[in-house]
mmCIF file of the N, C-alpha and C atoms, coordinates in Angstrom:
data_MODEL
# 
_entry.id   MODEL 
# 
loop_
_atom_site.group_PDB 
_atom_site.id 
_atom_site.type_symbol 
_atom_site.label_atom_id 
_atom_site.label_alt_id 
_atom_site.label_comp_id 
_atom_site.label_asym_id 
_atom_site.label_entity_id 
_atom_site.label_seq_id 
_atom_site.pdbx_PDB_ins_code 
_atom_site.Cartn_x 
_atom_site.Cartn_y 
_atom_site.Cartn_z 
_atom_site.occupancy 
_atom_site.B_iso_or_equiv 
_atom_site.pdbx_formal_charge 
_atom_site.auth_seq_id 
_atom_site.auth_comp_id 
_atom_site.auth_asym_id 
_atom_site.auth_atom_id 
_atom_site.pdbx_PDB_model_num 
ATOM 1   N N  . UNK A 1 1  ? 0.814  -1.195 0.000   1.00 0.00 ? 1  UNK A N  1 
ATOM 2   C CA . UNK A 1 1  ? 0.000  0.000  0.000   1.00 0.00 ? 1  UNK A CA 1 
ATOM 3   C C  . UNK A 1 1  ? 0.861  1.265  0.000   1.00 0.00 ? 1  UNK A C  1 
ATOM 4   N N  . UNK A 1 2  ? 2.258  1.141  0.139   1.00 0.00 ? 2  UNK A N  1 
ATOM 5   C CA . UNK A 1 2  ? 2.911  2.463  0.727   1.00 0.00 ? 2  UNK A CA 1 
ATOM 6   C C  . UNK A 1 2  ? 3.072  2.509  -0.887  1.00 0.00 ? 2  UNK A C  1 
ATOM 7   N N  . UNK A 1 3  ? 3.570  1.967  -1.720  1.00 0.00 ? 3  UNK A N  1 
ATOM 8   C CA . UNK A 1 3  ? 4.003  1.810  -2.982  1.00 0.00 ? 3  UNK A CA 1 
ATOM 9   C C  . UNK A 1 3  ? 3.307  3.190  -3.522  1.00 0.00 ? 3  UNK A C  1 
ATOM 10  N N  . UNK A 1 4  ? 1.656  2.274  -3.507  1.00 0.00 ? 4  UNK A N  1 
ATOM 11  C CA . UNK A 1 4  ? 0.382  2.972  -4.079  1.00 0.00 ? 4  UNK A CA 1 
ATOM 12  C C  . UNK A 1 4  ? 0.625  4.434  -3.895  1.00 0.00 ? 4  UNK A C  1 
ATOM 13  N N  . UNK A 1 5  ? 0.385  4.607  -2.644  1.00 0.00 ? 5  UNK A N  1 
ATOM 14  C CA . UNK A 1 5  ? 0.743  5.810  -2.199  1.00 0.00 ? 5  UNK A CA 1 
ATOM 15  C C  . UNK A 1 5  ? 1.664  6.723  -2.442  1.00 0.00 ? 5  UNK A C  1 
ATOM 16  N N  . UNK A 1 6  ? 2.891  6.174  -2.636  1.00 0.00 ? 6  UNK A N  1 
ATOM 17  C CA . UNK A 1 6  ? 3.833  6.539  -3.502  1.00 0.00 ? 6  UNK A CA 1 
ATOM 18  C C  . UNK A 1 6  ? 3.760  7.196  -4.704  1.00 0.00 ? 6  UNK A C  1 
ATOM 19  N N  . UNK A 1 7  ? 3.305  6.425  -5.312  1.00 0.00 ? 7  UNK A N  1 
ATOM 20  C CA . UNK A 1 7  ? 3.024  6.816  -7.030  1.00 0.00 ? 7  UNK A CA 1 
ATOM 21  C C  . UNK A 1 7  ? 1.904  7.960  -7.016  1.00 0.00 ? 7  UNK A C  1 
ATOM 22  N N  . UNK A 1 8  ? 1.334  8.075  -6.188  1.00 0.00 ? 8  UNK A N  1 
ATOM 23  C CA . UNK A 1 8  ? -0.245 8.525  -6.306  1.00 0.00 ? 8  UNK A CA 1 
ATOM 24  C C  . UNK A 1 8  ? 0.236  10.525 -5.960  1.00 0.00 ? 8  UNK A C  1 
ATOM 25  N N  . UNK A 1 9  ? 1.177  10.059 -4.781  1.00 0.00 ? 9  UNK A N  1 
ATOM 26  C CA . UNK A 1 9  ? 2.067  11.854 -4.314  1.00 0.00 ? 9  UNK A CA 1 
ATOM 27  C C  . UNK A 1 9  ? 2.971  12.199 -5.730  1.00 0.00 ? 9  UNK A C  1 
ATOM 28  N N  . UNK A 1 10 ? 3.459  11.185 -6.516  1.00 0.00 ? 10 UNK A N  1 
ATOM 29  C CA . UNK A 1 10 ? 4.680  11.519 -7.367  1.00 0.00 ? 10 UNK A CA 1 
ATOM 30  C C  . UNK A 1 10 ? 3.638  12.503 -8.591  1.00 0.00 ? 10 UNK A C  1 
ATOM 31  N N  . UNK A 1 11 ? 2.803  11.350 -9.110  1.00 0.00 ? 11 UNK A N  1 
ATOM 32  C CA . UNK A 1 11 ? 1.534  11.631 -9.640  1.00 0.00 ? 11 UNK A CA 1 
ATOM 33  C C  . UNK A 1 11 ? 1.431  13.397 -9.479  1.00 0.00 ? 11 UNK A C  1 
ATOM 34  N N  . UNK A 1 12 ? 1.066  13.548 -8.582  1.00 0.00 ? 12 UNK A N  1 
ATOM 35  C CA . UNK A 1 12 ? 0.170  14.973 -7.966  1.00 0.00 ? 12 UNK A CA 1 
ATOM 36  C C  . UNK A 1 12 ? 0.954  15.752 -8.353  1.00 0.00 ? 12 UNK A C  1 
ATOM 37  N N  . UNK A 1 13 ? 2.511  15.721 -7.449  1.00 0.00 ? 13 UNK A N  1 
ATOM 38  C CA . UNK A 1 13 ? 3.254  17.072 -7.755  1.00 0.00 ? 13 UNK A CA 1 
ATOM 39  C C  . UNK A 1 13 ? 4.270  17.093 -9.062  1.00 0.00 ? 13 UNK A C  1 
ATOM 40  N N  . UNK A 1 14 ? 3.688  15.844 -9.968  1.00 0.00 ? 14 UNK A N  1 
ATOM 41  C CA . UNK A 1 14 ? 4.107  16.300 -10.736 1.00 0.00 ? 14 UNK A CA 1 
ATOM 42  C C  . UNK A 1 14 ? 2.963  16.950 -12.257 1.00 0.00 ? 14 UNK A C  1 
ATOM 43  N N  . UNK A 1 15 ? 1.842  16.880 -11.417 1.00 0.00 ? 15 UNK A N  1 
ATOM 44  C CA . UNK A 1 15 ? 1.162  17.925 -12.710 1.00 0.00 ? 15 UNK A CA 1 
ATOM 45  C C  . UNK A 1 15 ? 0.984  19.286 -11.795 1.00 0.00 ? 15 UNK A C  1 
ATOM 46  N N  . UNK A 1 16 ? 1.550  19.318 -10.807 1.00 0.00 ? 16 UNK A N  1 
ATOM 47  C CA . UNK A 1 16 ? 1.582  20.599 -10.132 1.00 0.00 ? 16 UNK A CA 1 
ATOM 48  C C  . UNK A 1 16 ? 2.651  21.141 -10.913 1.00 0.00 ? 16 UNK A C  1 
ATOM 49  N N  . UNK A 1 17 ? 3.635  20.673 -11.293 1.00 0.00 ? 17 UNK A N  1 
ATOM 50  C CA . UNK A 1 17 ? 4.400  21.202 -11.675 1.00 0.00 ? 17 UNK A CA 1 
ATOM 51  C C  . UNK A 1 17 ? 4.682  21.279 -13.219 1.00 0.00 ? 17 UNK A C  1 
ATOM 52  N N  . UNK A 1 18 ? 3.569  20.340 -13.808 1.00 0.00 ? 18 UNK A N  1 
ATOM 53  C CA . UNK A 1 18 ? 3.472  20.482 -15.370 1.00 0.00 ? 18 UNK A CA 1 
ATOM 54  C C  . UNK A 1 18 ? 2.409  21.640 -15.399 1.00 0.00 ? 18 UNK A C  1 
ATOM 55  N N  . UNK A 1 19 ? 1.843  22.239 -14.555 1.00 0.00 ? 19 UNK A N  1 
ATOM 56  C CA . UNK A 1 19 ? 0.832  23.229 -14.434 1.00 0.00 ? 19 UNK A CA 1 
ATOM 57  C C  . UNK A 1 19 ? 1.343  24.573 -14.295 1.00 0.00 ? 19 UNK A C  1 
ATOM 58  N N  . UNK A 1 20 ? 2.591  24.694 -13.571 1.00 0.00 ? 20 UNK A N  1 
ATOM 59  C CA . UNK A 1 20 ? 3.332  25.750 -13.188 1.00 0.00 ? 20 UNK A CA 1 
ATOM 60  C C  . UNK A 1 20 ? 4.258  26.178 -14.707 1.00 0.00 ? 20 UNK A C  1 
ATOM 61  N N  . UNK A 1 21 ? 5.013  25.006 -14.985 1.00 0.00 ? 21 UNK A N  1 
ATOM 62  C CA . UNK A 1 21 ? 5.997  25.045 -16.551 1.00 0.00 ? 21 UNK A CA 1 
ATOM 63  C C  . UNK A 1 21 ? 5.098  25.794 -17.081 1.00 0.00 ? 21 UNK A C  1 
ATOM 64  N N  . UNK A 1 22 ? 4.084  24.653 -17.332 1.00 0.00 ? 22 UNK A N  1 
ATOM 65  C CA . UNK A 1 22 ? 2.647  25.242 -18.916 1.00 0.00 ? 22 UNK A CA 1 
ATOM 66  C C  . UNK A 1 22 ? 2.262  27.071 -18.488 1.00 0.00 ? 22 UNK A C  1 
ATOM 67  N N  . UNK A 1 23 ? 2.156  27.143 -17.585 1.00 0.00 ? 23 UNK A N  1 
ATOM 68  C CA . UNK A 1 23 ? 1.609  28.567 -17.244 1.00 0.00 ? 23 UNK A CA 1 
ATOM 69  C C  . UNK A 1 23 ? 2.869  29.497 -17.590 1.00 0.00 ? 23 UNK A C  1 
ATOM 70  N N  . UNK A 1 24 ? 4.015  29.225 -17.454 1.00 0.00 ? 24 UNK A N  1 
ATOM 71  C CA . UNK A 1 24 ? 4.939  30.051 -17.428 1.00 0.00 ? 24 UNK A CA 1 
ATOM 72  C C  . UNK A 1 24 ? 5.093  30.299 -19.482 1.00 0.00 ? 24 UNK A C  1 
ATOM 73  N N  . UNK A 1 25 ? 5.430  28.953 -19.490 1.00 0.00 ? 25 UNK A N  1 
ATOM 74  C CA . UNK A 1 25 ? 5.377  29.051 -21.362 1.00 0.00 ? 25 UNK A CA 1 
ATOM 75  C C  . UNK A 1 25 ? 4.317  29.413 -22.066 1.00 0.00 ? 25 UNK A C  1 
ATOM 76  N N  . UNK A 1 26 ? 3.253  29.891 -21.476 1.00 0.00 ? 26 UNK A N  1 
ATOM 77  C CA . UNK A 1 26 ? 1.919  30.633 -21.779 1.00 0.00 ? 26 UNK A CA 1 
ATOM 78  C C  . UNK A 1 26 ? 2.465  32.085 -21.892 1.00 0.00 ? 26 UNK A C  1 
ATOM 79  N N  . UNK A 1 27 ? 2.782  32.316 -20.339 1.00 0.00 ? 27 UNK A N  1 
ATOM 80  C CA . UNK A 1 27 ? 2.939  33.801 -20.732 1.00 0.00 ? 27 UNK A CA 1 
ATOM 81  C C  . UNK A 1 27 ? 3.979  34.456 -21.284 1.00 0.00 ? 27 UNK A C  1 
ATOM 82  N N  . UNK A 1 28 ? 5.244  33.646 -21.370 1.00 0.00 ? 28 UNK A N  1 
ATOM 83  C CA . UNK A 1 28 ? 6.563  33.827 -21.759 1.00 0.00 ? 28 UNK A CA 1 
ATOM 84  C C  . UNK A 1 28 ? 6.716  33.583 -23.148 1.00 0.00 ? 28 UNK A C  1 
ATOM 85  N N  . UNK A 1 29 ? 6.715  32.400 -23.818 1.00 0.00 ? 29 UNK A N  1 
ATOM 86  C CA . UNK A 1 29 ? 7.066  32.067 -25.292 1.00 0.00 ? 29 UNK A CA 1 
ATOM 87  C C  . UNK A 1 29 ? 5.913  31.679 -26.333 1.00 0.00 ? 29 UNK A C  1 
ATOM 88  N N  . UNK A 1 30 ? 4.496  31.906 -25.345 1.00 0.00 ? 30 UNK A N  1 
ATOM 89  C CA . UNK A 1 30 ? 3.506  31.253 -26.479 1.00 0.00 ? 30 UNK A CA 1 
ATOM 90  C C  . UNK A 1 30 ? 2.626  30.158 -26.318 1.00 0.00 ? 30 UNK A C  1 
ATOM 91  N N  . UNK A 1 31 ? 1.669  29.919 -26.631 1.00 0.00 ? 31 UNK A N  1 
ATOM 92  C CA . UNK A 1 31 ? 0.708  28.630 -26.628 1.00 0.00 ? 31 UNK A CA 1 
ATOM 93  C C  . UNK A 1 31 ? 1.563  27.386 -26.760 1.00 0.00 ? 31 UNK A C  1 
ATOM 94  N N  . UNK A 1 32 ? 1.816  27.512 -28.039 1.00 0.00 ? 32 UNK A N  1 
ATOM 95  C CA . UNK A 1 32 ? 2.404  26.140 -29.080 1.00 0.00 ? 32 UNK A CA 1 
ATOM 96  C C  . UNK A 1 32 ? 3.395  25.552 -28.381 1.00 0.00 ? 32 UNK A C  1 
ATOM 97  N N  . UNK A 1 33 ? 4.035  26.336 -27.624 1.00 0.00 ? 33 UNK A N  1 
ATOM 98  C CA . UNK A 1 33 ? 5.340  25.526 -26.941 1.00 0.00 ? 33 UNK A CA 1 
ATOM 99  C C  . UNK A 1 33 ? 4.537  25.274 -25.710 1.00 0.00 ? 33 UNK A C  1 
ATOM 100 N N  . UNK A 1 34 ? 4.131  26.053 -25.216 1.00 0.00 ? 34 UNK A N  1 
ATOM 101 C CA . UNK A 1 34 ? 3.744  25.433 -23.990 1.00 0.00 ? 34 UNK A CA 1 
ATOM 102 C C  . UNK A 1 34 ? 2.626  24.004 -23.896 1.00 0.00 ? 34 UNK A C  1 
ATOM 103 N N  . UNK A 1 35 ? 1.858  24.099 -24.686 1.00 0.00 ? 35 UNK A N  1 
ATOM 104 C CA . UNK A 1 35 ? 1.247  22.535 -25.288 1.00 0.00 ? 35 UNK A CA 1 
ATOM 105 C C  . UNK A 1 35 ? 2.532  21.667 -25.698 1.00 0.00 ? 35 UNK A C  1 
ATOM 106 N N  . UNK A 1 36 ? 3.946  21.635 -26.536 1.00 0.00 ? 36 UNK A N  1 
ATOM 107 C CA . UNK A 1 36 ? 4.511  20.823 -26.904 1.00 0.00 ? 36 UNK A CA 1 
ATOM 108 C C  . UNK A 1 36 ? 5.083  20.323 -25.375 1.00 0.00 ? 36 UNK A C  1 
ATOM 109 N N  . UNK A 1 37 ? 5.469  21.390 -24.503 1.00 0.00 ? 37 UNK A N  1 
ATOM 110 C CA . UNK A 1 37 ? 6.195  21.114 -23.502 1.00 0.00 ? 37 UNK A CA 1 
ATOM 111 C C  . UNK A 1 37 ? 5.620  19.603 -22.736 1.00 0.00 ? 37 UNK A C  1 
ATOM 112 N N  . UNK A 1 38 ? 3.754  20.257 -22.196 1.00 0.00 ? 38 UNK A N  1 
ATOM 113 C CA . UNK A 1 38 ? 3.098  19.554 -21.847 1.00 0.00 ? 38 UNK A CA 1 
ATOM 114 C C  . UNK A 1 38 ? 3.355  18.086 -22.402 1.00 0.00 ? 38 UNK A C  1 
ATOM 115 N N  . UNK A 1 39 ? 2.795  18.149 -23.541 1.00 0.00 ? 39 UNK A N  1 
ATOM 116 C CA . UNK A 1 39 ? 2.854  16.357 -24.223 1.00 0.00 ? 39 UNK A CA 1 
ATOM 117 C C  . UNK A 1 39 ? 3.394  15.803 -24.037 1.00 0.00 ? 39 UNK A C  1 
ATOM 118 N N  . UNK A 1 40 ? 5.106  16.080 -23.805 1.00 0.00 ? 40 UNK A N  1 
ATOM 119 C CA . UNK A 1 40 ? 6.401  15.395 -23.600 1.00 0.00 ? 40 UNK A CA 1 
ATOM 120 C C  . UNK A 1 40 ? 6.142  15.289 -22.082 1.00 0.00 ? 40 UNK A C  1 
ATOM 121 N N  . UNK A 1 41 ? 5.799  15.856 -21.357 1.00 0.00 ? 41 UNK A N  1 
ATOM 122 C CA . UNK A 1 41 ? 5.891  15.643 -19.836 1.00 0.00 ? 41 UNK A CA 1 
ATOM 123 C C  . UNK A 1 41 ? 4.553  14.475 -19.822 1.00 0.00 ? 41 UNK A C  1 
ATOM 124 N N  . UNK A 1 42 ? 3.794  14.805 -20.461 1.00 0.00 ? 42 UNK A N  1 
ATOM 125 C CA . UNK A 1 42 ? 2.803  13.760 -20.316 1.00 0.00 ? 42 UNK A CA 1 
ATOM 126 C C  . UNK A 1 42 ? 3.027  12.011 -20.850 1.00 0.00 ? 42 UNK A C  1 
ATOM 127 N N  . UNK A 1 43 ? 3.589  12.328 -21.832 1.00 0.00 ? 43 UNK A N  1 
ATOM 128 C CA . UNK A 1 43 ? 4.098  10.748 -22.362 1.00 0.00 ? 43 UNK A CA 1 
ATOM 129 C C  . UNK A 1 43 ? 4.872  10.589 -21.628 1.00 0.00 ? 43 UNK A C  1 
ATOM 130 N N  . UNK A 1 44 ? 5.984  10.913 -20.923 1.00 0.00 ? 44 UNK A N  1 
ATOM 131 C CA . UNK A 1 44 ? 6.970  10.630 -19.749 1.00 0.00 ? 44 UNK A CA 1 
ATOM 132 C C  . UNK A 1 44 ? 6.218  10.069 -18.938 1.00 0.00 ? 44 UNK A C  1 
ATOM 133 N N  . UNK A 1 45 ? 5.311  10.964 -18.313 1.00 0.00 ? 45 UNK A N  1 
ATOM 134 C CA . UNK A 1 45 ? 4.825  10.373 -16.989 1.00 0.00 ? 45 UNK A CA 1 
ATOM 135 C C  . UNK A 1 45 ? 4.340  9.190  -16.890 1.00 0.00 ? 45 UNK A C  1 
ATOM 136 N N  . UNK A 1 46 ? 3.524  9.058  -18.285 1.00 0.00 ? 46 UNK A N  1 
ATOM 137 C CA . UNK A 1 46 ? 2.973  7.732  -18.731 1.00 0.00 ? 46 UNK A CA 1 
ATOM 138 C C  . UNK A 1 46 ? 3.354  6.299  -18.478 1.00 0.00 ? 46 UNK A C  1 
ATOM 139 N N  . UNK A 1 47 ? 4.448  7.037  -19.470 1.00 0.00 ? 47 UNK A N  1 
ATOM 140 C CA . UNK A 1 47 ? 5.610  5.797  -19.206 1.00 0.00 ? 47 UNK A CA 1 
ATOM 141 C C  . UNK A 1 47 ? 5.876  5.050  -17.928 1.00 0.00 ? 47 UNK A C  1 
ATOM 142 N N  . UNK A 1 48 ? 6.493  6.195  -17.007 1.00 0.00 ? 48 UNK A N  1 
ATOM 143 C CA . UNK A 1 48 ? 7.175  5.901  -15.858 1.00 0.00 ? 48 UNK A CA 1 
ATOM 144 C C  . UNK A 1 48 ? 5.942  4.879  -14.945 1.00 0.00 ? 48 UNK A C  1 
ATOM 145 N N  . UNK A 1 49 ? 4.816  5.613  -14.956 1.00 0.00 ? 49 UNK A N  1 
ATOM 146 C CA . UNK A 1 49 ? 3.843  5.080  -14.294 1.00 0.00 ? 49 UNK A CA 1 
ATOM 147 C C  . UNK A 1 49 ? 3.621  3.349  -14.830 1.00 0.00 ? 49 UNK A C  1 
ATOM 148 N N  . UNK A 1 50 ? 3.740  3.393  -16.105 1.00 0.00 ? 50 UNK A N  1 
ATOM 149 C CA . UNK A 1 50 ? 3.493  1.666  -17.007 1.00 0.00 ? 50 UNK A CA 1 
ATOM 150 C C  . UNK A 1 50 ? 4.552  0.955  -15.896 1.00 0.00 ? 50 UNK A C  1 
ATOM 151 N N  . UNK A 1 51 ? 6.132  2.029  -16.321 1.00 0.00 ? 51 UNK A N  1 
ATOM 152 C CA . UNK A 1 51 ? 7.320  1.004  -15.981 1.00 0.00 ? 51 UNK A CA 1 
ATOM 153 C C  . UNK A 1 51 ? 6.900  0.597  -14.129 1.00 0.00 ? 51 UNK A C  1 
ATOM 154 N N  . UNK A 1 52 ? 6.587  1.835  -13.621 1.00 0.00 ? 52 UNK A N  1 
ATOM 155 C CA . UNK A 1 52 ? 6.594  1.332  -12.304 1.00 0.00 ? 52 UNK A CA 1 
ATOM 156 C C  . UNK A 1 52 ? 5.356  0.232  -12.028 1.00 0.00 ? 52 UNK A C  1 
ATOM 157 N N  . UNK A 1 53 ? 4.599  -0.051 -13.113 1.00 0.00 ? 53 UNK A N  1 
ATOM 158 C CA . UNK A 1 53 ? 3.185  -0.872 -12.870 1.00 0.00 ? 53 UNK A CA 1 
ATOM 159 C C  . UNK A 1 53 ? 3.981  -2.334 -13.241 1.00 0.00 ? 53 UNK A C  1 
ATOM 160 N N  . UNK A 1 54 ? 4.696  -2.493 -14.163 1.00 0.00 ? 54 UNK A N  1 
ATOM 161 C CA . UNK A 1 54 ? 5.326  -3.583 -14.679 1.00 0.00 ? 54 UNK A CA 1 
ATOM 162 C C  . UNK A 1 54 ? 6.451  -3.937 -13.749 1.00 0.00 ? 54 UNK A C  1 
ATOM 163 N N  . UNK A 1 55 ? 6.852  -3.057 -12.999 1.00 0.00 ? 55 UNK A N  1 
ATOM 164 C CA . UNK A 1 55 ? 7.901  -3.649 -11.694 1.00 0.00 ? 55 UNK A CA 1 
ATOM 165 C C  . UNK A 1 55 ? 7.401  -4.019 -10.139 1.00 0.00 ? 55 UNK A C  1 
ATOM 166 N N  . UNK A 1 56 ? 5.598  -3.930 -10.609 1.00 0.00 ? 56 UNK A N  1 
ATOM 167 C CA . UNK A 1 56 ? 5.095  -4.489 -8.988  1.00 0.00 ? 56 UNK A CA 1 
ATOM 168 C C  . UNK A 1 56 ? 4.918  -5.816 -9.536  1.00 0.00 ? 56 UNK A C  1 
ATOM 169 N N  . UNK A 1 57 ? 4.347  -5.718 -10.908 1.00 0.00 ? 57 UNK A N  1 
ATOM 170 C CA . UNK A 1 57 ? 4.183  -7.475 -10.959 1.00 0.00 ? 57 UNK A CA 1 
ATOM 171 C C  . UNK A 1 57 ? 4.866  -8.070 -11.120 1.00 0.00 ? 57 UNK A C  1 
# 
């Protein structure tokens, strides 16, 4: 259960912090980058979350 829990805090602060990036590349360089930024942080996270799902079983 601590695992769960684990993933679930990593989870959180890290769209806290894909929320903070995206806002900044909003007001700084533009929409378009700040959506590209996003995607890449999002397929990352993806990932990591699969890999860490494939290393409980």
């Amino acid at each position: 259960m601590k695992i769960i829990r684990r993933i679930k805090e990593i989870i959180f602060w890290l769209f806290i912090l894909i929320y903070i990036f995206g806002i900044r590349s909003v007001i700084g360089e533009g929409l378009q980058k700040a959506l590209d930024v996003l995607i890449v942080i999002a397929i990352v996270c993806s990932l990591l979350v699969l890999w860490l799902k494939n290393r409980q079983a």
